[in-house]
C-alpha positions as a printed Julia matrix, in Angstrom:
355×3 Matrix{Float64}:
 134.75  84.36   58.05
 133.34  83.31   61.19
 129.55  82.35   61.32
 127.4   81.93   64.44
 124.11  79.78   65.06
 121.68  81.0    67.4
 119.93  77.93   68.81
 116.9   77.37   70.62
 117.38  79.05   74.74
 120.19  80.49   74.39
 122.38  78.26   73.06
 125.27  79.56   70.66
 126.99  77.54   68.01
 129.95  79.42   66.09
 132.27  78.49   63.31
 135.11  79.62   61.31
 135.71  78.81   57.91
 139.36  79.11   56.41
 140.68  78.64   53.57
 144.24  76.73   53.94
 145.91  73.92   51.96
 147.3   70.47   53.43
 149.48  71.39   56.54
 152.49  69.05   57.88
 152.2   65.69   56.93
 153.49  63.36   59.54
 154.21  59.17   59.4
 152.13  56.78   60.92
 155.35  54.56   61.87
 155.51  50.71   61.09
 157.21  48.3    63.16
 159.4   45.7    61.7
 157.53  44.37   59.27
 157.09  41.12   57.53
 156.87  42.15   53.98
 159.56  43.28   51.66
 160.25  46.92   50.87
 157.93  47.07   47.8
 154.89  46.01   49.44
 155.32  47.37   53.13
 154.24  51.57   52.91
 154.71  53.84   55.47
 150.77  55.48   56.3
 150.52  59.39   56.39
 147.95  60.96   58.57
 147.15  64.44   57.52
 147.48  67.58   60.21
 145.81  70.69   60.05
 144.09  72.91   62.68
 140.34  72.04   61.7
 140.26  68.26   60.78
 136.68  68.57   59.78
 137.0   71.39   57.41
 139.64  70.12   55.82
 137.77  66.96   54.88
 135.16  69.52   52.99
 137.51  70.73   51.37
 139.82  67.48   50.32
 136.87  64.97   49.78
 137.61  61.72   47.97
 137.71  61.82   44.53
 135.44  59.19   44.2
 132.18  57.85   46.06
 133.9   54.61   45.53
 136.85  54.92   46.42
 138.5   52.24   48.84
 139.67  53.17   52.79
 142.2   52.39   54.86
 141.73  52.02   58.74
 143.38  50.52   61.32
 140.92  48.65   63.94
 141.27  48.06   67.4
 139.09  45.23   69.06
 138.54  45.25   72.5
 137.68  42.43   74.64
 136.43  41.63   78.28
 135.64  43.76   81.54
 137.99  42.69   84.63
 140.59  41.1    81.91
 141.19  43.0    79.11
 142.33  42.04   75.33
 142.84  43.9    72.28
 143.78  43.38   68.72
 145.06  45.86   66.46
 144.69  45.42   62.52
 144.55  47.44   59.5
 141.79  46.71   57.05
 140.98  47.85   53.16
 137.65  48.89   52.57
 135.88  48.95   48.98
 132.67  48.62   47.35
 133.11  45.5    45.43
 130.61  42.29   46.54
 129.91  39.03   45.09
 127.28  38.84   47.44
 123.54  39.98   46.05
 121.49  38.24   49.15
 119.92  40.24   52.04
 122.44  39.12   55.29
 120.14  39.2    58.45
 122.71  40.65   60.55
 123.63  43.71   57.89
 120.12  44.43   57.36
 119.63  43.87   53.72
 122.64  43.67   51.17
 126.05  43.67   51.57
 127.67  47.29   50.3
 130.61  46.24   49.89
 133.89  44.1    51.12
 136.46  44.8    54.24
 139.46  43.13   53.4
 142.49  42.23   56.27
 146.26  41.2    55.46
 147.24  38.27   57.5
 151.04  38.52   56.5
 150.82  41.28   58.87
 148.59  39.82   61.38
 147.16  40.73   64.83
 148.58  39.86   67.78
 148.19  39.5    71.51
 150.6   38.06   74.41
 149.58  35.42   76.86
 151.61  33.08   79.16
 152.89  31.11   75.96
 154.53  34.56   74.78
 153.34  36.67   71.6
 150.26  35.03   69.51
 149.68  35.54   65.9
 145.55  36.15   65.79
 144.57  35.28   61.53
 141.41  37.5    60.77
 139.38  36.41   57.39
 137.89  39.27   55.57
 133.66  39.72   55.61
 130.82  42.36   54.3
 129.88  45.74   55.11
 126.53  47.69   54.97
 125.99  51.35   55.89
 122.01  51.42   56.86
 120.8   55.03   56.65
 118.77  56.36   59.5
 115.51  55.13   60.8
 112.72  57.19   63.35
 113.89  56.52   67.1
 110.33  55.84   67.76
 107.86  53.89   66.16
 105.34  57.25   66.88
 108.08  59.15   65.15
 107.49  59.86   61.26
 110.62  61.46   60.82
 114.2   61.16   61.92
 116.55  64.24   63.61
 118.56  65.68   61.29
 122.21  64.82   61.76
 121.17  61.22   63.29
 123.38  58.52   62.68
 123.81  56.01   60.03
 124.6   52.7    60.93
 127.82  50.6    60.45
 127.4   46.95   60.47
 130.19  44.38   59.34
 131.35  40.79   59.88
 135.16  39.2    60.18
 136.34  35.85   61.36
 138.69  35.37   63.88
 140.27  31.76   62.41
 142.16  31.41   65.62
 141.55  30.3    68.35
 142.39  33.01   71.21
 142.93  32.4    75.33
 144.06  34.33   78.15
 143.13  33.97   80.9
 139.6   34.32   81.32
 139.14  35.19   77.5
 139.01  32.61   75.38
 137.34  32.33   71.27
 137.21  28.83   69.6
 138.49  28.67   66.34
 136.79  30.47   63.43
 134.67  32.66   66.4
 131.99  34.88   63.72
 132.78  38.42   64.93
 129.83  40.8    64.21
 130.63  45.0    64.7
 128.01  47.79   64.53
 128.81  51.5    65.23
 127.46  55.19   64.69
 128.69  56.52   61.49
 128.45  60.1    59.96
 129.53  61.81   57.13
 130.81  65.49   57.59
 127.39  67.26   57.05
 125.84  64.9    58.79
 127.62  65.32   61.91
 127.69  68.95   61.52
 124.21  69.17   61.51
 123.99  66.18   64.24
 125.83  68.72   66.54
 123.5   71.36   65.74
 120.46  69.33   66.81
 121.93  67.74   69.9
 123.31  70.92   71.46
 119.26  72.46   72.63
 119.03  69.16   73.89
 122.45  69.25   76.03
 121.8   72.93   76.91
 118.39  72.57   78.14
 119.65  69.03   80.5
 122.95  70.73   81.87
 120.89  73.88   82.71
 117.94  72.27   84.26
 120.57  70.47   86.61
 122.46  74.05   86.82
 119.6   75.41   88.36
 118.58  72.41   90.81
 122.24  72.61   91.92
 122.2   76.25   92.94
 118.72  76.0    94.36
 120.22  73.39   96.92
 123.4   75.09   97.38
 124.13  74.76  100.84
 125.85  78.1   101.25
 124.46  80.13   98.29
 120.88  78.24   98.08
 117.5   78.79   98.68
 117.3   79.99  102.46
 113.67  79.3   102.85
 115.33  75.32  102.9
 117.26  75.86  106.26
 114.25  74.78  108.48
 113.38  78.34  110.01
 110.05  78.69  109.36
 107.02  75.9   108.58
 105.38  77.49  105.92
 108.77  78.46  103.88
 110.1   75.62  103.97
 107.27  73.98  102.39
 106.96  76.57  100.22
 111.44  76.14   99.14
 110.65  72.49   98.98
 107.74  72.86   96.23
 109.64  74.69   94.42
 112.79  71.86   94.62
 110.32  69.36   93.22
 109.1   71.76   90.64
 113.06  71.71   89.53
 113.54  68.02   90.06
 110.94  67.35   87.89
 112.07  69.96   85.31
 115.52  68.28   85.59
 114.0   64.78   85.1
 112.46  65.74   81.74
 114.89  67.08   79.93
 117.76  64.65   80.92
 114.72  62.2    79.57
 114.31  64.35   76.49
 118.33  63.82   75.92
 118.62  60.52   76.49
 116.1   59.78   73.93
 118.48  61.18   71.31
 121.89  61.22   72.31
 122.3   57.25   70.85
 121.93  58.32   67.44
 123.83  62.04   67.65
 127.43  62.92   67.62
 128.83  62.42   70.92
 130.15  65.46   72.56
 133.17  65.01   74.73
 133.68  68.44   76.53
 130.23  70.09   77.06
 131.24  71.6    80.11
 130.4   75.14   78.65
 127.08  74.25   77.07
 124.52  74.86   80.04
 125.75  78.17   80.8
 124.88  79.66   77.65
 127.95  80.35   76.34
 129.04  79.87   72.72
 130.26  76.43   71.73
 133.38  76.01   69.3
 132.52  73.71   66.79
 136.05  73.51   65.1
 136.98  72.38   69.01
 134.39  70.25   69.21
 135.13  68.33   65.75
 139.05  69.03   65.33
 140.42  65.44   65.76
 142.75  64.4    62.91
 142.22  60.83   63.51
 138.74  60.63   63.11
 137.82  60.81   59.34
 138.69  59.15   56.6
 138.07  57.86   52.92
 134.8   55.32   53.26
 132.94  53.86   50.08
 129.51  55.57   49.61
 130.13  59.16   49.19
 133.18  61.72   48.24
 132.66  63.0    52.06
 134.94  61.94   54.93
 133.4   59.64   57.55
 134.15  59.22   61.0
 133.41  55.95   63.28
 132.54  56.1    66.6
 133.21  53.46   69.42
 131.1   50.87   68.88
 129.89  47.17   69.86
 131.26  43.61   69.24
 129.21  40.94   69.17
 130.08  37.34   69.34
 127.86  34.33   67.41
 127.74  31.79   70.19
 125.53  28.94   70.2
 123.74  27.21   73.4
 126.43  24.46   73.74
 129.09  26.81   74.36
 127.39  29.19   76.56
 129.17  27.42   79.85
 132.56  27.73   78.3
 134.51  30.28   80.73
 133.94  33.59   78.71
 130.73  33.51   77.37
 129.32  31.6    80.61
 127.96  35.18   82.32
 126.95  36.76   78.53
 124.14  34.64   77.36
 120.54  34.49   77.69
 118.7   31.47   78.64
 117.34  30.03   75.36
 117.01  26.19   74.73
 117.78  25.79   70.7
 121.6   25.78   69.75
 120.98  28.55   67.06
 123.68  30.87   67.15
 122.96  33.71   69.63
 124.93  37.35   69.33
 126.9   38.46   72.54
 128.32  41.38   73.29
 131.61  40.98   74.25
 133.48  43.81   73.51
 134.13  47.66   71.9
 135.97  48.52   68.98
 137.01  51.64   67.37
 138.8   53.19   64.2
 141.08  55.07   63.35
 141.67  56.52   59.47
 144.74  55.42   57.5
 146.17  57.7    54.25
 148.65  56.3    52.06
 150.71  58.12   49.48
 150.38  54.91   46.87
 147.06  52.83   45.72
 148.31  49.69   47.69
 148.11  49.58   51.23
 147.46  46.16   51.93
């Protein structure tokens, strides 16, 4: 059955829905690994031709049931570091006290394994990086705005959660002391939720590329507006009026878009979206390493790209890495940096221990 959404201008959304069952199931390899054969489990990612729709059909069986993901930290600009780690996620706190960085209480617990640790290389050869395990919270949407009463359907939710890096890291111009408070946010949506995320942001993307479709061909050089070429006064004027007119129409909606984009699904390929032709949403959501099993709700979840932030304080603000990153501010309390991206990547398992 195939199902198509007239939007707002134009703009055509379509869908299939098929009914199939799991397709090939293929092995997340591990490399030599410290543990012994009992504990160590090979991860299975599952494979089918609509990721998405698949995760409607197979949600978890639970709306607590723990996650497995594998996250990638990302550090620096000019010099780059990253550290790869696979985490357990569940909905078990001891913790009943709002956290100011989480935005009330803790959901729930993301747990690391340090027997199979991060690592990195520098000029002293490969470094073992020991990760402590910290608290998650999902915060639900808010209004963009403070005018705004309501918020877009399909916005994000937000991911917030805290490790500890226990080791101290350096190379080159990166360095972390030891025990460096590592705090994460990211867009997060659940299957319906992006679904209907897409749906709002794609008016918004039509009406921006378009606007900039048309400025484009009215300044064409060769296929343009003619009155532009300088032949006559009066048309000229008349072409350039009418250039402003579509600068300015430009200028909003990009505006318009911008306002929302932050807290939609990101669309990688919207190439076809301002010329009014129909948009493939099984394209535009098929990636089977996006969602996975998160505590909360029996639908999938996907993560997208989001920000690190570093606790440093005002003494160490002249230390090498963080010397360009901080604010001016006189008191020593701890201050959050950015200082890097991180993303995540879904991890199945075949048994109940992963970790």
């Amino acid at each position: 059955m195939v199902v198509v959404l007239i939007l707002q201008y134009g703009c055509c959304l379509s869908f299939s829905h098929q009914s199939y069952g799991m397709a090939t199931i293929r092995h997340h390899s591990c490399d030599v690994c410290p543990l012994s054969d009992t504990i160590c489990k090979y991860r299975t990612r599952y494979t089918s031709s609509s990721r998405l729709l698949m995760a409607s059909d197979q949600s978890s069986p639970s709306p607590w049931s723990s996650g497995y993901w594998q996250l990638t930290l990302d550090f620096g600009k000019e010099t780059r570091l990253s550290l790869s780690f696979e985490i357990l996620v569940n909905a078990e706190t001891n913790s009943q006290e709002n956290d100011s960085w989480l935005g009330g209480k803790p959901t729930g617990t993301i747990e690391t394994n340090n027997d199979d640790c991060a690592t990195y290389i520098n000029n002293n050869g490969q470094q073992n990086v020991e990760i402590s395990s910290g608290q998650w919270r999902i915060e639900p949407p808010m209004p963009l705005l403070p005018t705004y009463v309501n918020t877009l359907l399909g916005q994000a939710s937000t991911l917030r959660f805290y490790l500890t890096m226990n080791t101290p890291i350096e190379r080159n111009s990166i360095t972390f002391p030891e025990n460096q408070l590592l705090l994460l946010q990211s867009n997060t949506f659940r299957t319906e939720q992006y679904r209907d995320g897409i749906q709002t942001l794609l008016p918004y993307q039509y009406n921006k590329d378009r606007a900039q479709k048309n400025l484009d061909e009215q300044l064409d050089h060769e296929t343009g507006d003619r009155r532009l070429d300088g032949n006559d006064v009066l048309e000229t004027l008349g072409g350039m009026k009418d250039a402003a007119e579509l600068v300015m129409v430009r200028d909003k909606m990009r505006n318009k878009w911008l306002e929302v984009k932050g807290s939609l699904p990101k669309i990688s390929d919207s190439s076809s979206i301002g010329t009014g032709r129909g948009v493939d949403i099984d394209k535009l959501l098929d990636d089977e390493d996006s969602w996975g099993v998160w505590p909360g709700d029996t639908e999938f979840m996907t993560i997208e790209r989001g920000v690190i932030y570093a606790v440093v304080t005002n003494k160490e603000k002249d230390q090498g890495f963080f010397q360009s990153l901080m604010s001016s501010d006189d008191s020593d309390k701890g201050e959050p940096v950015v200082v890097g991206k991180w993303s995540a990547v879904p991890l199945f398992d075949d048994d109940d221990d992963l970790i």
